[in-house]
Backbone as JSON Lines, residues from 0, in Angstrom:
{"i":0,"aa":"X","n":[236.36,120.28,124.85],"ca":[236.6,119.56,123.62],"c":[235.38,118.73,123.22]}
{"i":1,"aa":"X","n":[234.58,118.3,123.78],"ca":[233.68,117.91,123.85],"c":[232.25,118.33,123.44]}
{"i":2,"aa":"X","n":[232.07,119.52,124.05],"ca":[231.29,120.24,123.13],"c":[231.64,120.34,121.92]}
{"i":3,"aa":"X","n":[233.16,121.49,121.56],"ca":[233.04,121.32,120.37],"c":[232.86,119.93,119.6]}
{"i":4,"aa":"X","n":[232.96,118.71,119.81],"ca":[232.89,117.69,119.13],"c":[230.91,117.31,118.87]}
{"i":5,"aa":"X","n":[230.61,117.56,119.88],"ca":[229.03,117.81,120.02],"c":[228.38,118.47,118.99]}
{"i":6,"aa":"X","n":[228.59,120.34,118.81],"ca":[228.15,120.98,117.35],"c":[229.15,120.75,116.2]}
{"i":7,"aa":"X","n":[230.22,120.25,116.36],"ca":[230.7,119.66,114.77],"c":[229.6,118.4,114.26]}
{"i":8,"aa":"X","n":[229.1,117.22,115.21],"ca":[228.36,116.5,114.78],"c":[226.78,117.22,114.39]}
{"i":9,"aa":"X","n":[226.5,117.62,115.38],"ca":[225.52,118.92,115.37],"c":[225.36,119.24,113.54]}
{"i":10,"aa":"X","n":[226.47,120.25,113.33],"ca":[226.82,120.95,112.25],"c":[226.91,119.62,110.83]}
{"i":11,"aa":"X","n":[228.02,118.84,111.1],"ca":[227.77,117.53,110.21],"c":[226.41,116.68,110.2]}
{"i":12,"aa":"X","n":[225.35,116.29,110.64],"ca":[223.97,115.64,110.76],"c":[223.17,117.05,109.59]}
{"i":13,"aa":"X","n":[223.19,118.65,110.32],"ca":[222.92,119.57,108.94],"c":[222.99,119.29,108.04]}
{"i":14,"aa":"X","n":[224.16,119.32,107.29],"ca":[225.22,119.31,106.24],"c":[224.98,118.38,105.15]}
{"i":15,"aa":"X","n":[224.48,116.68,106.41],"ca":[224.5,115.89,104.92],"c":[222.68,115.93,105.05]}
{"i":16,"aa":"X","n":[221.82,116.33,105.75],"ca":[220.75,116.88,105.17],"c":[220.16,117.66,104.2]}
{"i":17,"aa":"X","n":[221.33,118.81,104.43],"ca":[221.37,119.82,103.02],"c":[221.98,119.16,101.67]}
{"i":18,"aa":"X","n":[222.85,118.1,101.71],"ca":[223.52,117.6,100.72],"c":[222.22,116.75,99.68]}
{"i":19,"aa":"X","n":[221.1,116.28,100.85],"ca":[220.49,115.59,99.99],"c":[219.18,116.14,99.58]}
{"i":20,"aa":"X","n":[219.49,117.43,100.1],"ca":[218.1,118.28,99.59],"c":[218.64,119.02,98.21]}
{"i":21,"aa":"X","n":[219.7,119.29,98.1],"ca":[220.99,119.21,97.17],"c":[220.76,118.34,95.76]}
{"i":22,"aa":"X","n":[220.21,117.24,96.61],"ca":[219.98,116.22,95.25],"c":[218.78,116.56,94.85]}
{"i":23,"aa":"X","n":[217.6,116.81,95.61],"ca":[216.46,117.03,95.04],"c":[216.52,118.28,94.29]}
{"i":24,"aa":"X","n":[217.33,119.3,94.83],"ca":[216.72,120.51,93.71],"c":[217.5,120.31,92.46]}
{"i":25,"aa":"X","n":[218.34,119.24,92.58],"ca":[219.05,118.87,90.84],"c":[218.22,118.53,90.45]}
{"i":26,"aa":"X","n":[217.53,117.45,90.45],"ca":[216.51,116.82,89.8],"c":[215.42,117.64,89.64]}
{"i":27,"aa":"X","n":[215.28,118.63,90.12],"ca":[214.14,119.46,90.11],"c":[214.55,120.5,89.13]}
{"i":28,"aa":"X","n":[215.62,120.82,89.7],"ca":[216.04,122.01,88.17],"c":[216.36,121.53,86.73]}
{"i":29,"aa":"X","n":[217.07,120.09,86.77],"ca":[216.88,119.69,85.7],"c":[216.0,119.27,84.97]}
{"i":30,"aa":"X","n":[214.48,118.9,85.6],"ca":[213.28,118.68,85.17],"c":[212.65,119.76,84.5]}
{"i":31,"aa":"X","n":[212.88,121.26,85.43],"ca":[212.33,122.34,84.8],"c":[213.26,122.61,83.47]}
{"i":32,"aa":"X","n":[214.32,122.68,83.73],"ca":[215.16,122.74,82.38],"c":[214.29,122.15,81.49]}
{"i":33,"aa":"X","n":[214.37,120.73,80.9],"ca":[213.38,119.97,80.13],"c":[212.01,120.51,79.59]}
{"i":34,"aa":"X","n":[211.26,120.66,80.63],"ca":[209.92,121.41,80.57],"c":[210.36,122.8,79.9]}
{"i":35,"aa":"X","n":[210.94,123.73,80.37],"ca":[211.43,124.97,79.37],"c":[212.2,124.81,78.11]}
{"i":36,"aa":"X","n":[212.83,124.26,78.07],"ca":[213.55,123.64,77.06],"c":[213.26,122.99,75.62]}
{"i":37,"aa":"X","n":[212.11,122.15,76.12],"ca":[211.57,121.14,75.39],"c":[211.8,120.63,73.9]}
{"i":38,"aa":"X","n":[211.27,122.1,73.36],"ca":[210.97,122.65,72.19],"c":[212.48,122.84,71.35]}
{"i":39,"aa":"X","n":[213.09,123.3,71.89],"ca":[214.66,123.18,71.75],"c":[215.35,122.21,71.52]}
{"i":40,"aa":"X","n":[214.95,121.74,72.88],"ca":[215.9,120.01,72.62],"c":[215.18,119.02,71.73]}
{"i":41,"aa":"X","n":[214.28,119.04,71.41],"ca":[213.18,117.84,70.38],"c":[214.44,118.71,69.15]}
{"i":42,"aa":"X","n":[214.21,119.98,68.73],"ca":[214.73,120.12,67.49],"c":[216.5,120.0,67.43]}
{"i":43,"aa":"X","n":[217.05,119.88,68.62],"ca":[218.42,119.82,68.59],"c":[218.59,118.22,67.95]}
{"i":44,"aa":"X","n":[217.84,117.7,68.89],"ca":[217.74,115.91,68.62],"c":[217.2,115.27,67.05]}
{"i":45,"aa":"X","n":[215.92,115.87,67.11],"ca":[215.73,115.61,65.65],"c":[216.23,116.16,64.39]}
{"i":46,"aa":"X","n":[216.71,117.61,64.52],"ca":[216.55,118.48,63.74],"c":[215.75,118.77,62.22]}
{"i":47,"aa":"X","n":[216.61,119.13,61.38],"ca":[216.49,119.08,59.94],"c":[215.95,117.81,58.91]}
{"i":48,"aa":"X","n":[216.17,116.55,60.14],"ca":[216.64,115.09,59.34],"c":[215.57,114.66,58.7]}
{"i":49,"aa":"X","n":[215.43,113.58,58.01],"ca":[213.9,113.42,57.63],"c":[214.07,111.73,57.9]}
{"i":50,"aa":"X","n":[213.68,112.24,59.26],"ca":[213.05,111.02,60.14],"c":[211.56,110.58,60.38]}
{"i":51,"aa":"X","n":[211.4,109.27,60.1],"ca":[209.87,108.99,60.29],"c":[209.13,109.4,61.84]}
{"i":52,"aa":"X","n":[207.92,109.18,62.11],"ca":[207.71,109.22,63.19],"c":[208.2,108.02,64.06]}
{"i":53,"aa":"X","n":[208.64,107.29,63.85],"ca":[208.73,106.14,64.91],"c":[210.02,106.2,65.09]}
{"i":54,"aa":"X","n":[211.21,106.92,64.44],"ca":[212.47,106.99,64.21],"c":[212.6,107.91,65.44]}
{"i":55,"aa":"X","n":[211.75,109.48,65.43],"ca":[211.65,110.52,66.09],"c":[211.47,110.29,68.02]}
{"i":56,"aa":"X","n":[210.26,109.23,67.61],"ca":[210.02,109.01,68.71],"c":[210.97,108.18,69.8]}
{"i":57,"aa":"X","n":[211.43,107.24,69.1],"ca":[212.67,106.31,69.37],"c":[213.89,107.58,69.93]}
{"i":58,"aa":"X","n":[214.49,108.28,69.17],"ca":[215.28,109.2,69.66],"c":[214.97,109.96,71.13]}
{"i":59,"aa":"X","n":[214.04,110.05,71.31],"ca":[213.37,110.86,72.17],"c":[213.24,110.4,73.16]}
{"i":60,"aa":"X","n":[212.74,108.93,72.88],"ca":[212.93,108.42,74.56],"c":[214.09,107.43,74.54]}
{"i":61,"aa":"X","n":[214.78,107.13,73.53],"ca":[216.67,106.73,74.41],"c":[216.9,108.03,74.99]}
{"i":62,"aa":"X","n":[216.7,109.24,74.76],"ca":[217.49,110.28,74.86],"c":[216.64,110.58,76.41]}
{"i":63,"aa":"X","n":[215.56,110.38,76.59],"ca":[214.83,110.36,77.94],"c":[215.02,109.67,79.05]}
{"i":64,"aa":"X","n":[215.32,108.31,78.63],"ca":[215.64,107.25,79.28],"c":[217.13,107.24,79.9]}
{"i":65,"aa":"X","n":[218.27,108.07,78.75],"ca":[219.71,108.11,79.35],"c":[219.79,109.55,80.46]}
{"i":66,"aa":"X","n":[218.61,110.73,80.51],"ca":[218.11,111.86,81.27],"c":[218.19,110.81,82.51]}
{"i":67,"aa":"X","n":[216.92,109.95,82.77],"ca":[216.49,109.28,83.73],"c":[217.3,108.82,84.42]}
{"i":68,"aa":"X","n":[218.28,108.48,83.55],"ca":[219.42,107.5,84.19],"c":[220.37,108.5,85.06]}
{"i":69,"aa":"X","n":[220.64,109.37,84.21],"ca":[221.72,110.06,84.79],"c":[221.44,110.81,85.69]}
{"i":70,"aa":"X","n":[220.17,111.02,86.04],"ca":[219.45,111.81,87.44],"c":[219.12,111.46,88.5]}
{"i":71,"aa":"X","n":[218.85,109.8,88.49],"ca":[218.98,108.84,89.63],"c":[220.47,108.73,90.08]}
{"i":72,"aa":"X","n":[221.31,108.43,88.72],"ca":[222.29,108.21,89.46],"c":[222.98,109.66,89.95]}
{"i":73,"aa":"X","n":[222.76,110.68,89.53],"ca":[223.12,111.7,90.31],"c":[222.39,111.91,91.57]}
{"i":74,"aa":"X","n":[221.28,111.74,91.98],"ca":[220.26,111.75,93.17],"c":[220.96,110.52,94.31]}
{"i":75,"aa":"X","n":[221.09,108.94,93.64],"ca":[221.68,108.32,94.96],"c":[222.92,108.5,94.85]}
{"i":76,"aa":"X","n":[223.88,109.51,94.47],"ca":[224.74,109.52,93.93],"c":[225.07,110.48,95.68]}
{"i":77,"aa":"X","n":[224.09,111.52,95.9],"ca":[224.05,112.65,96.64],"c":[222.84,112.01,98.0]}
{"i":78,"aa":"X","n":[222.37,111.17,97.97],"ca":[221.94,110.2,98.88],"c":[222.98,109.58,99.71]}
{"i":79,"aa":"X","n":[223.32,109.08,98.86],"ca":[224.7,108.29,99.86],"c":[225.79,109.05,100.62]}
{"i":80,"aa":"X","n":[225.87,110.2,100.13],"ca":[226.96,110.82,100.72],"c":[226.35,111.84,101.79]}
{"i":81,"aa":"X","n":[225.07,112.4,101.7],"ca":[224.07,112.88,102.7],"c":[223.57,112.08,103.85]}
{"i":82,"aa":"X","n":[223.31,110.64,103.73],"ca":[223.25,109.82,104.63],"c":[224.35,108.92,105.31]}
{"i":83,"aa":"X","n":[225.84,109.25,104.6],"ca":[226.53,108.58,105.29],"c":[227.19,110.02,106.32]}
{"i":84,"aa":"X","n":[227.16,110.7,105.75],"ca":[227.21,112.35,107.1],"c":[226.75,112.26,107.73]}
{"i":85,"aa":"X","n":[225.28,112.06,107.62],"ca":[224.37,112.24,108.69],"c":[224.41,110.47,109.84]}
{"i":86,"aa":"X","n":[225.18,109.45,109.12],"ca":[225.38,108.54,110.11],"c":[226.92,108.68,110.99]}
{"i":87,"aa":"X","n":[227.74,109.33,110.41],"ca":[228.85,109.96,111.22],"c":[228.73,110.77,111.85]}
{"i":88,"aa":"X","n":[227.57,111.32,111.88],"ca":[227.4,112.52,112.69],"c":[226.4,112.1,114.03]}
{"i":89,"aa":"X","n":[225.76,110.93,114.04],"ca":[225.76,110.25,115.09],"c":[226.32,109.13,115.54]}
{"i":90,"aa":"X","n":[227.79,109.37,115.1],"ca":[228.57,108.29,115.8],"c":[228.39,107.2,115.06]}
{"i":91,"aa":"X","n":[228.05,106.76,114.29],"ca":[228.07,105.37,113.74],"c":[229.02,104.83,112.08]}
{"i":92,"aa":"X","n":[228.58,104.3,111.52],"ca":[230.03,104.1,110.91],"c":[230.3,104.93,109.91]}
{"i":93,"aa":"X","n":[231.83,105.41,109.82],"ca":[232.68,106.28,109.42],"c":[232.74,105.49,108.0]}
{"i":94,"aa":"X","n":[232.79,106.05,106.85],"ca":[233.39,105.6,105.43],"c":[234.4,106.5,105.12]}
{"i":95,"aa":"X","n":[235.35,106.0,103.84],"ca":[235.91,107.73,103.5],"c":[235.65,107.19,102.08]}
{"i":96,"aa":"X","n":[234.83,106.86,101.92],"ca":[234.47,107.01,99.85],"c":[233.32,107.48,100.15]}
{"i":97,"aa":"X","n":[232.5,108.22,100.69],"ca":[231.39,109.15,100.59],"c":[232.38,110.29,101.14]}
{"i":98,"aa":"X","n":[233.76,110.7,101.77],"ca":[234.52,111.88,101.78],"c":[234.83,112.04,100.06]}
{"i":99,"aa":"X","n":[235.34,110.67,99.72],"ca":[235.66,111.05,97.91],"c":[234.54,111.61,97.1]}
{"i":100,"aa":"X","n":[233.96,110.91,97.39],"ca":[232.29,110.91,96.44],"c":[231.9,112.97,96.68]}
{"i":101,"aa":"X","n":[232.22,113.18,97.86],"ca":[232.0,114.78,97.95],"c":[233.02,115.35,97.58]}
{"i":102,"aa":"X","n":[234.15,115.19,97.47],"ca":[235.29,115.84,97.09],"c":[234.96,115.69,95.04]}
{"i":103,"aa":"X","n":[234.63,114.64,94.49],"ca":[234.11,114.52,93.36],"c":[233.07,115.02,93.12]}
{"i":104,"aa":"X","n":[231.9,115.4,93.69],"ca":[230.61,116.21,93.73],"c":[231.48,118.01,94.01]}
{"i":105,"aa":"X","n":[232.18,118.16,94.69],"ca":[232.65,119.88,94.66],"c":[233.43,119.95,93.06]}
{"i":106,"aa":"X","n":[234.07,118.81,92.56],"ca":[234.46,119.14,91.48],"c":[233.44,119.7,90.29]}
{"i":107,"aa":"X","n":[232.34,118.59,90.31],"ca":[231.54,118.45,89.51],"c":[230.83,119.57,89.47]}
{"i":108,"aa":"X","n":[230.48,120.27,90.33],"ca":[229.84,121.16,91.26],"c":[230.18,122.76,90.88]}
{"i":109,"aa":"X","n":[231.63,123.16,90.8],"ca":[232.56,124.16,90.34],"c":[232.58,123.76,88.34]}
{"i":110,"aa":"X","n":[232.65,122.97,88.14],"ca":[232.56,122.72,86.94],"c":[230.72,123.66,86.0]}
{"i":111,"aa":"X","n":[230.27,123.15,86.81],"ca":[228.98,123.84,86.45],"c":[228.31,125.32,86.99]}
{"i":112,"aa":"X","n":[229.49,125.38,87.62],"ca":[229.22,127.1,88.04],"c":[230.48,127.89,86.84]}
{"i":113,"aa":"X","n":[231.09,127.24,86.51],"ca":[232.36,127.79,85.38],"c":[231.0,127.97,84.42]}
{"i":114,"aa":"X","n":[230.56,126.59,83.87],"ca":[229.61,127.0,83.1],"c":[228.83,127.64,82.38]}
{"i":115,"aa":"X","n":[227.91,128.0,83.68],"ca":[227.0,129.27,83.65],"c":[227.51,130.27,83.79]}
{"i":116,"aa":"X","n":[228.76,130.53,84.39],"ca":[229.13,131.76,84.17],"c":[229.54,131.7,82.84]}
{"i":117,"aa":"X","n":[230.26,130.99,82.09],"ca":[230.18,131.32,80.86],"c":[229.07,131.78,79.8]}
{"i":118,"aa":"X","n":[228.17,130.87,80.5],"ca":[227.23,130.99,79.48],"c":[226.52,132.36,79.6]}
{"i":119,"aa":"X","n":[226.63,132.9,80.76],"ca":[225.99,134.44,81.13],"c":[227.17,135.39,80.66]}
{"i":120,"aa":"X","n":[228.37,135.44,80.88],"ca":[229.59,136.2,80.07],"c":[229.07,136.34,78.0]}
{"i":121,"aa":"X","n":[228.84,135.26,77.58],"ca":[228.99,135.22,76.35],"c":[227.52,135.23,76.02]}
{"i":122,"aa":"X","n":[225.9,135.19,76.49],"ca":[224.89,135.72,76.53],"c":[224.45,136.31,77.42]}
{"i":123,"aa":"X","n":[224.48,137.39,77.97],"ca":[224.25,138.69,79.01],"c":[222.73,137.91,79.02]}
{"i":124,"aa":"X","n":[221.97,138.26,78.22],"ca":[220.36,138.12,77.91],"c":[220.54,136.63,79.29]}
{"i":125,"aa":"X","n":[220.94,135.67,78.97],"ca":[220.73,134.56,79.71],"c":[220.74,134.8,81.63]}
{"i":126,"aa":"X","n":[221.28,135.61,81.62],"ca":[221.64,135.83,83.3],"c":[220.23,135.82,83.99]}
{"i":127,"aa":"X","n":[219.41,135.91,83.75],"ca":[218.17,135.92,84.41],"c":[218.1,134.29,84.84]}
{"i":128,"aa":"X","n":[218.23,133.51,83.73],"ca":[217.83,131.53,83.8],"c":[219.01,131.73,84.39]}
{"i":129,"aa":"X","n":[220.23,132.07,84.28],"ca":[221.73,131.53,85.21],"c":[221.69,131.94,86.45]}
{"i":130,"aa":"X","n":[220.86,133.05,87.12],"ca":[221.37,133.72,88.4],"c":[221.15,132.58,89.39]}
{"i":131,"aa":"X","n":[219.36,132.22,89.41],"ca":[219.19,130.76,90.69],"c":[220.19,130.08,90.34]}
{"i":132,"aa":"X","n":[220.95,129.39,89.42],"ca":[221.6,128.08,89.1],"c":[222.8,128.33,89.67]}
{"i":133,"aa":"X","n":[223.45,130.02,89.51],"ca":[224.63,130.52,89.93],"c":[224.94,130.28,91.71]}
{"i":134,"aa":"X","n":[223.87,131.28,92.36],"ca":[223.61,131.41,93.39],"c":[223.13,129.75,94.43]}
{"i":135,"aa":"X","n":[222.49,128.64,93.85],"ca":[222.3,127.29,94.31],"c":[223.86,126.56,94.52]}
{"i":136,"aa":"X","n":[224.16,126.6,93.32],"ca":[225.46,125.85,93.23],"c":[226.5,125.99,93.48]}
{"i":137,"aa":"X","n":[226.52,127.84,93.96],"ca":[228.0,128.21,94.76],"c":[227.31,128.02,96.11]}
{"i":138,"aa":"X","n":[226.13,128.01,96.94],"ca":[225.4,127.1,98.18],"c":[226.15,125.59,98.3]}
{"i":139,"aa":"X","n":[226.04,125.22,97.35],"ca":[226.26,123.83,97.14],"c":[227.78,123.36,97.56]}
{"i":140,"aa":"X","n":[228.58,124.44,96.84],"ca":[230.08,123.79,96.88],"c":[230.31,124.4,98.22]}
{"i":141,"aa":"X","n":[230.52,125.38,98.68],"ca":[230.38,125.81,100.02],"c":[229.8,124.61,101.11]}
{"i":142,"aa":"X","n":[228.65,123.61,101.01],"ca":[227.97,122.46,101.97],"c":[228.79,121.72,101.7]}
{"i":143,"aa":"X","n":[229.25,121.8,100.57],"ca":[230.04,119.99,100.33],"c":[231.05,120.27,100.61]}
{"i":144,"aa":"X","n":[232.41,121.73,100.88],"ca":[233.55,121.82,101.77],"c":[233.19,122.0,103.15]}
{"i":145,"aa":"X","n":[232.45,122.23,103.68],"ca":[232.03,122.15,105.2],"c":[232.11,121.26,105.36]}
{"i":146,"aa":"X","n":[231.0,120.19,104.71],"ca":[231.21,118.6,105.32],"c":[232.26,117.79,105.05]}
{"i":147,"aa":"X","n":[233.06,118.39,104.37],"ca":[234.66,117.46,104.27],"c":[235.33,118.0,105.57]}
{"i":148,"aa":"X","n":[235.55,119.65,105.55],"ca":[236.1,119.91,106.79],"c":[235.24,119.58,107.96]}
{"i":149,"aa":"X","n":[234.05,119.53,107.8],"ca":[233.35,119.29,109.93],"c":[234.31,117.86,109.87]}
{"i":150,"aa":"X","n":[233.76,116.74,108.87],"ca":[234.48,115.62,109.06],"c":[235.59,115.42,109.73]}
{"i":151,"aa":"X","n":[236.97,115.99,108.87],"ca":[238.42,116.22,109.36],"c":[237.88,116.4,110.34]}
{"i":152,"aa":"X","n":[237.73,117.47,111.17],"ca":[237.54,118.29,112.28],"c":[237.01,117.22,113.34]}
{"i":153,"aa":"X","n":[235.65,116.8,113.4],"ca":[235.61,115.28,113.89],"c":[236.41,114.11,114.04]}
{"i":154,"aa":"X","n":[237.12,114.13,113.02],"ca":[237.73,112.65,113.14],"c":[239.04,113.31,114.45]}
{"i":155,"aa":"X","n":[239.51,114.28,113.97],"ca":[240.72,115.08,114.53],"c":[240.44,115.0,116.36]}
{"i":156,"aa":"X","n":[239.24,115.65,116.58],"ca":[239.2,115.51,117.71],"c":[238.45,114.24,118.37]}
{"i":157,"aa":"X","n":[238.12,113.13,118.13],"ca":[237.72,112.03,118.29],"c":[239.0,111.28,118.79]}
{"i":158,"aa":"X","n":[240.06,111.72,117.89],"ca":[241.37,110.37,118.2],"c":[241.72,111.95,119.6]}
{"i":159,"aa":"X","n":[242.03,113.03,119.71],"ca":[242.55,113.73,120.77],"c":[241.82,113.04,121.83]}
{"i":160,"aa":"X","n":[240.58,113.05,121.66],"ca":[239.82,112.24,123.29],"c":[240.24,111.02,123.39]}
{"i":161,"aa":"X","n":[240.27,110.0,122.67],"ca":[240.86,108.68,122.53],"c":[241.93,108.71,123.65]}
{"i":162,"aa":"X","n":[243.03,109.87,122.44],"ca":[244.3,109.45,123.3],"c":[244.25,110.07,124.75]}
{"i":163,"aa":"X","n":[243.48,111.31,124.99],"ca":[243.04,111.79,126.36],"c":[243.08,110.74,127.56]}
{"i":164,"aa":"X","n":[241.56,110.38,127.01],"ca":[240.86,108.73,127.67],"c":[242.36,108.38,128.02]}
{"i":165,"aa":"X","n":[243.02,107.55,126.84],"ca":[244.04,106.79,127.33],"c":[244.75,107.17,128.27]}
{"i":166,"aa":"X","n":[245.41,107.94,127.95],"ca":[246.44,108.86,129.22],"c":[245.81,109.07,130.39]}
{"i":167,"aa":"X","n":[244.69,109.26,130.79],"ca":[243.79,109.08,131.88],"c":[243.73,107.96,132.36]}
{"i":168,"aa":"X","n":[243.96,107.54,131.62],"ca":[243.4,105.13,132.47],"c":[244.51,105.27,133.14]}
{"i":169,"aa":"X","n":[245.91,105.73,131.83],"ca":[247.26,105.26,132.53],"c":[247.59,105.68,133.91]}
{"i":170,"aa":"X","n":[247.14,106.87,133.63],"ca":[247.21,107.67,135.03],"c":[246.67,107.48,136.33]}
{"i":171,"aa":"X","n":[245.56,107.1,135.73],"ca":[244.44,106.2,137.11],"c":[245.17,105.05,137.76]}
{"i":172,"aa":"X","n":[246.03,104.29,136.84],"ca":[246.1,102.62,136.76],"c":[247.29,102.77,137.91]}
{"i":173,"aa":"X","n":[248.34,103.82,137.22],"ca":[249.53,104.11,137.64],"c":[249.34,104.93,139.35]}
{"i":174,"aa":"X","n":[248.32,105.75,139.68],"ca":[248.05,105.97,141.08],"c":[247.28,104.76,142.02]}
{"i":175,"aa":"X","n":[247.1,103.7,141.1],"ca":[246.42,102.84,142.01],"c":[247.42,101.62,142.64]}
């Protein structure tokens, strides 16, 4: 029992490593998005309007600035829940709102694989930009149910040794 409790931590210390490498290739794919994009999104944002330049520019970076925002907070968002795995996975303290926080990240997670598959169903042409995004993010939800289940699985056999231990003292106490 023991071993197995050994490569579940083993397997969990992985897990929330991958979770936060997880965060970096968001931020990374969403950056390239931007950079490919660019040209697109300036005219989605500005469009047709007849905005001055300082109006234009203003749009551009609230609209940069709320990017920024929402990519940090998606990054320590996937920090915290990568490093609190990887501190349960050497024994040290247990949370269960980084279990929520991943159970809310697989949502989020499946939500954006619906997505792209839509978006590749209803533009074929697009499947080329959707396939990495497809293929990352079903990676993704797959790491983030492992590390809910290694967890369970840990906690599960942590209290079996507990009560083991116990029944052992009693037993000791009771032959002595």
């Amino acid at each position: 029992m023991e071993q197995k409790l050994r490569r579940y931590r083993t397997d969990l210390l992985s897990i929330g490593t991958g979770v936060i490498s997880f965060g970096l290739w968001s931020c990374a794919k969403f950056a390239l998005f931007l950079i490919i994009s660019s040209d697109s999104i300036y005219q989605q944002l500005v469009g047709d309007e007849d905005y001055t330049p300082q109006e234009e520019r203003l749009i551009v970076t609230i609209f940069i600035i709320l990017l920024a925002v929402f990519l940090l907070a998606d990054l320590l968002f996937r920090l915290y829940v990568g490093i609190s795995a990887r501190r349960e996975a050497m024994g040290k303290k247990k949370g269960k709102v980084y279990l929520f926080f991943t159970a809310v990240m697989v949502a989020g997670t499946v939500f954006s694989l619906i997505m792209y598959i839509s978006d590749v169903i209803s533009n074929p042409v697009s499947i080329s930009d959707s396939a990495v995004a497809i293929v990352v993010d079903t990676t993704a939800v797959v790491t983030q149910i492992e590390l809910i289940v290694c967890v369970k699985r840990i906690r599960k056999l942590e209290k079996e040794l507990a009560a083991g231990k116990t029944a052992d003292e009693k037993q000791a106490v009771s032959r002595a």
